[in-house]
N, C-alpha and C positions, 0 to 999 in steps of 0.2 A: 504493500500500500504506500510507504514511503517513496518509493522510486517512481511509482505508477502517477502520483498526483504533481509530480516534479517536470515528466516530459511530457504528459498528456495537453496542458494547457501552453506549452511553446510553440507550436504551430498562433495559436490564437493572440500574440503579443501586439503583434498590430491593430487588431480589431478591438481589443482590449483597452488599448492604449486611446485609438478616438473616442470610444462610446465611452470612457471615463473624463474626458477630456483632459490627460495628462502625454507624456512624454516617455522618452525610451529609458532615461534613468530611474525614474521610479516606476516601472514595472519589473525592472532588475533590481529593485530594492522588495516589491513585492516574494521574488525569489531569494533572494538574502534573506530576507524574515523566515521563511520557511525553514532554511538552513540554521538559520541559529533556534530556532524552535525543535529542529530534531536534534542540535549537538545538547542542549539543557533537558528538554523532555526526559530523554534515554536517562542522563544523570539520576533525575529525577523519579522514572518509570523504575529504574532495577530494586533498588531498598522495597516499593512498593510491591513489587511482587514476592521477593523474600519476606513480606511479614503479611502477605494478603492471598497467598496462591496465584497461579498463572491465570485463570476464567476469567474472575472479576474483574482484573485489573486491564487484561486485554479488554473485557466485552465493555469497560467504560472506554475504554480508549477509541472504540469502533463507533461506541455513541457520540463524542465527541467529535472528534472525524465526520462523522456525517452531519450533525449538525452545521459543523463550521461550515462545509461543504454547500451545505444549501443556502448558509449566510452570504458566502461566497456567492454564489447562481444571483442573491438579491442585491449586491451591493452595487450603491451607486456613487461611490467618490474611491478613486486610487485607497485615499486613508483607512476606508472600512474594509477594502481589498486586503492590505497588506495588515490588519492587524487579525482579520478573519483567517488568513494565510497560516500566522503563529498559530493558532490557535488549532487550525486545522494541523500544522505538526506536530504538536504536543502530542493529538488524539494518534497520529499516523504511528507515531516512533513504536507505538508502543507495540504490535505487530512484529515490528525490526528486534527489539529487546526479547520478548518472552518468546518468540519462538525456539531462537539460541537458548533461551535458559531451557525448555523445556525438554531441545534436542540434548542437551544436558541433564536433564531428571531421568531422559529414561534410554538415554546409552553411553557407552563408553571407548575409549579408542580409536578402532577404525569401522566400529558404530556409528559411531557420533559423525566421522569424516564422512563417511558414505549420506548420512542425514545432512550434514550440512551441504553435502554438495548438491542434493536435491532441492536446497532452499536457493543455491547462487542458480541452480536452472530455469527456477523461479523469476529470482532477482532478474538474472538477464536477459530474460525474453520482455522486460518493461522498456529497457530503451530501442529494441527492435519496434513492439510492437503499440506501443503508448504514444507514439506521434504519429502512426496511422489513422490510432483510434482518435485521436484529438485533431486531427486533420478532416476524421468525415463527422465527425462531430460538430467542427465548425458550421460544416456546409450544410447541414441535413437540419441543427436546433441551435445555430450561432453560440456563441462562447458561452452565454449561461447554462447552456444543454451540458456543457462540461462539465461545470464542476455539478448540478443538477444527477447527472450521472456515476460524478464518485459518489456522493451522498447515498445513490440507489447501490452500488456497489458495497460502500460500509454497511448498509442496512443487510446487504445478502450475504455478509461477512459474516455479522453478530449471530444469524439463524443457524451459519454452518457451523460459528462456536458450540453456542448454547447447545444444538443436536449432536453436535458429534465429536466434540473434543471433552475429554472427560481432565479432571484434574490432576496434574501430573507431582504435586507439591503436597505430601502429605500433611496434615496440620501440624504433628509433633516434629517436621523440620523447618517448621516456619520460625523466624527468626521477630525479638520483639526489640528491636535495637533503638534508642534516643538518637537525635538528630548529632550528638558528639557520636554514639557508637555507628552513623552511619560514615562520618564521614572519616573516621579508625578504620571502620573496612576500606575506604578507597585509600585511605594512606597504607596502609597493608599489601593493597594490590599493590600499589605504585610503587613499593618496595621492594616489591616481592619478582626476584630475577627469572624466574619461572613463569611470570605472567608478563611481564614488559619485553619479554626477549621474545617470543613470539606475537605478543599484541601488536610491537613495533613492524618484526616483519612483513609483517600485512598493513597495518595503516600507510607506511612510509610509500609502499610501492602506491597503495590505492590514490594517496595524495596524486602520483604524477597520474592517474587517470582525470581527479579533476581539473586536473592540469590540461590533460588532451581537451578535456570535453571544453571546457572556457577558450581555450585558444583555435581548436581544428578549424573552427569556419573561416577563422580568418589563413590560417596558414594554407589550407588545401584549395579556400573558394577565390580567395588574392593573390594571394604570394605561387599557389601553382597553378592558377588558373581551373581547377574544375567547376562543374556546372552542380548547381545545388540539387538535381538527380544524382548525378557521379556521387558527390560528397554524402548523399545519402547513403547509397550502397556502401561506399568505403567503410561509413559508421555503423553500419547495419552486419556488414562483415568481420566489426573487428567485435562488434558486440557475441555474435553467432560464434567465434571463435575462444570468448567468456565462455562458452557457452559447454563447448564442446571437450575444451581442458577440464569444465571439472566436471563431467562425466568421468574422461578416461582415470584422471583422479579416484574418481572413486572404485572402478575396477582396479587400478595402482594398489588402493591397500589393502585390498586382499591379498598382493602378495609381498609387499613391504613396509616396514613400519612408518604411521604417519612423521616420526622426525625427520627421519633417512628423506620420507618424499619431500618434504618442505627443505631440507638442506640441499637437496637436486633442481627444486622449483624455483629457487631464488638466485640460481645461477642464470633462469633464460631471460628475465629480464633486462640481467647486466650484458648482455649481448646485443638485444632491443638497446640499451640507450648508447653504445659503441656507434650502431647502424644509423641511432636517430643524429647524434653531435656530427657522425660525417654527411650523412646527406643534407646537416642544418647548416654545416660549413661551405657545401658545395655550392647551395643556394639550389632555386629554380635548373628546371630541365632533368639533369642527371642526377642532382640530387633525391629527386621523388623515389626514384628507384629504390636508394638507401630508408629513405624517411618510409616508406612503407611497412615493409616487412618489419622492421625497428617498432613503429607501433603495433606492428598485427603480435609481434612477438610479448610484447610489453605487456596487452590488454588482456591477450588470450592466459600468459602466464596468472595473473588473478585469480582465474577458474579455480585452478588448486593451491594456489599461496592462501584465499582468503578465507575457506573452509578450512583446509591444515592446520592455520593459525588458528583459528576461532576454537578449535575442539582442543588443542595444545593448551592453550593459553587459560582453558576452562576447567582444563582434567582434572587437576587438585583441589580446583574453589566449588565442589558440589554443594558447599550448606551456603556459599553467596552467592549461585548459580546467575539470579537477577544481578546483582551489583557488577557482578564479572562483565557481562553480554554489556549491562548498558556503559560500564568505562571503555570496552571496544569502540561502540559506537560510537559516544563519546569522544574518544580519540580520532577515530576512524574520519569525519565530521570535522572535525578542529585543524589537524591537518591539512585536512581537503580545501576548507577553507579558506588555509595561508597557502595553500600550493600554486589555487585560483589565484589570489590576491597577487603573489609573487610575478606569477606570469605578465598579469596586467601594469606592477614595478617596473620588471625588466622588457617591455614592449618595447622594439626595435623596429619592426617592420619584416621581418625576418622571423622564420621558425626557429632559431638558436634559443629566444626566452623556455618555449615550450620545451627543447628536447634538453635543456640545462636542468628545468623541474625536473620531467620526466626522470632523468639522468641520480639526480641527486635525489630520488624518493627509492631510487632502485638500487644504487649503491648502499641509501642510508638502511632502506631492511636489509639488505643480506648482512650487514656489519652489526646492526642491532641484534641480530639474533645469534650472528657468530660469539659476541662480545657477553652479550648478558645470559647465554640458554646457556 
């Protein structure tokens, strides 16, 4: 749901932007809200679910979500847009949190990896196929049909909780922590080398994905000249290639241990940003050659870094199952955020900004996990 409510309404920025009567920077601010709504939510969501079980605390999250969601379909000033936005991620994150903790209540290992990588198949089919659907959504019930529809979607959410996910958080390991014992457990985490050394390896590289995503349009539709069809498929392929790593991922640990895969996995990255700094030096032409596969390598590698990590990083925190999942996100989120920001820093005119993130999010997990695990 998170991801889903992030590219469904990017096709509609324009239309969004007149019938509000604002401009292009504050509907990128309506997305910034969103962002910093799911980097605090998650904070916020995990202790919640360690002292309330996984149901309730999702099936408010679904309610909230949808609400906002319809707040959203009625608002009529940018300001009620973007603060409806927050409000709608607060409800979204929480979907992103408990599911990790839950794939955590009820496996372990290469359990848990095989379940999480069934959630990035999840995960990844939202930026394939969530600006299609917000493309004919436009057309068919103009932009308030949109968010109108996520609202219908949270609503068809809650029924499939409520029917069919039973509670995965016993009561006698539910946790009754004060707001000092909650934030002991994240100093705890954050301490604790067993959970930063894998959490890292995974947010560090994901950073230089938000990296791609903020900068591609301008690097592939400018700087090499493709056509915003082309640039679709390019993004659609690098997404489908998420996609497809952490399948094979998950067939991997069946016959090898998830650390072994994640120390193998965080090699192919650093080969993507080798391929990405030379084609960003070569510039335009021959350089695309290089800048390509260097992304396709970069994005697809995620597949199985960020399931690896997730279940690594989780395996010893079972009684803070929630606090664990949502400091990922958390991190996960914060990162992404300065990765974005940085690219827009360092904007040259040139792909060099993006494939320097990219570069330095993919150096910095493999060395985060070498260093700290």
């Amino acid at each position: 749901m998170g991801p889903l409510a992030i590219d469904t309404y990017l096709p509609a920025f324009p239309v969004i932007a007149q019938a509000l009567g604002t401009d292009a920077a504050h509907m990128q601010g309506t997305l910034a809200a969103y962002f910093a709504g799911l980097a605090l939510g998650q904070a916020a969501m995990g202790p919640m679910t360690d002292r309330f079980g996984r149901r309730w605390p999702l099936l408010a999250g679904l309610t909230l979500f949808a609400l906002a969601s319809l707040g959203c379909a009625l608002a009529t000033s940018v300001e009620q847009l973007t603060l409806l936005r927050f409000a709608q991620s607060l409800g979204g994150c929480a979907g992103m949190v408990i599911s990790r903790a839950v794939v955590r209540d009820v496996a372990q290992e290469q359990a848990a990896v095989r379940l999480m990588a069934r959630l990035m198949l999840v995960m990844g089919l939202a930026p394939i196929l969530a600006p299609l659907l917000g493309g004919w959504l436009l057309s068919a019930f103009g932009w308030r049909g949109i968010f109108a529809t996520l609202a219908a979607y949270a609503a068809a959410m809650s029924c499939v909780v409520w029917f069919l996910l039973p509670e995965t958080l016993p009561v006698e390991r539910r946790r009754r922590d004060s707001m000092m014992g909650i934030l002991r457990v994240y100093g705890q985490l954050l301490a604790d080398r067993r959970f930063m050394g894998p959490a890292l390896a995974g947010a560090l590289p994901l950073g230089g994905m938000f990296a791609y995503i903020a900068s591609s349009p301008f690097v592939m539709m400018e700087v090499h000249g493709l056509t915003p069809t082309v640039y679709a498929m390019v993004f659609r392929a690098n997404a489908a290639g998420l996609i497809v790593m952490s399948q094979v991922n998950a067939w991997a640990t069946r016959h090898l241990p998830p650390a072994r895969l994640l120390r193998i996995a965080l090699l192919v990255p650093l080969a993507g940003a080798v391929l990405l700094l030379i084609g960003a030096v070569m510039g335009p032409g021959l350089g695309f050659a290089f800048l390509l596969p260097g992304l396709a390598l970069s994005i697809a590698a995620l597949g199985a870094i960020l399931p690896l990590s997730a279940a690594i990083a989780m395996q010893p925190h079972r009684r803070v199952a929630g606090s664990a999942s949502a400091l990922l996100g958390t991190l996960q989120f914060s990162l992404g955020a300065v990765a974005g920001a940085l690219t827009g820093v360092l904007h040259d005119g040139t792909a060099l900004p993006m494939a320097i993130v990219v570069a330095c999010g993919s150096v910095g997990g493999f060395l985060a996990y070498r260093m700290l695990r």
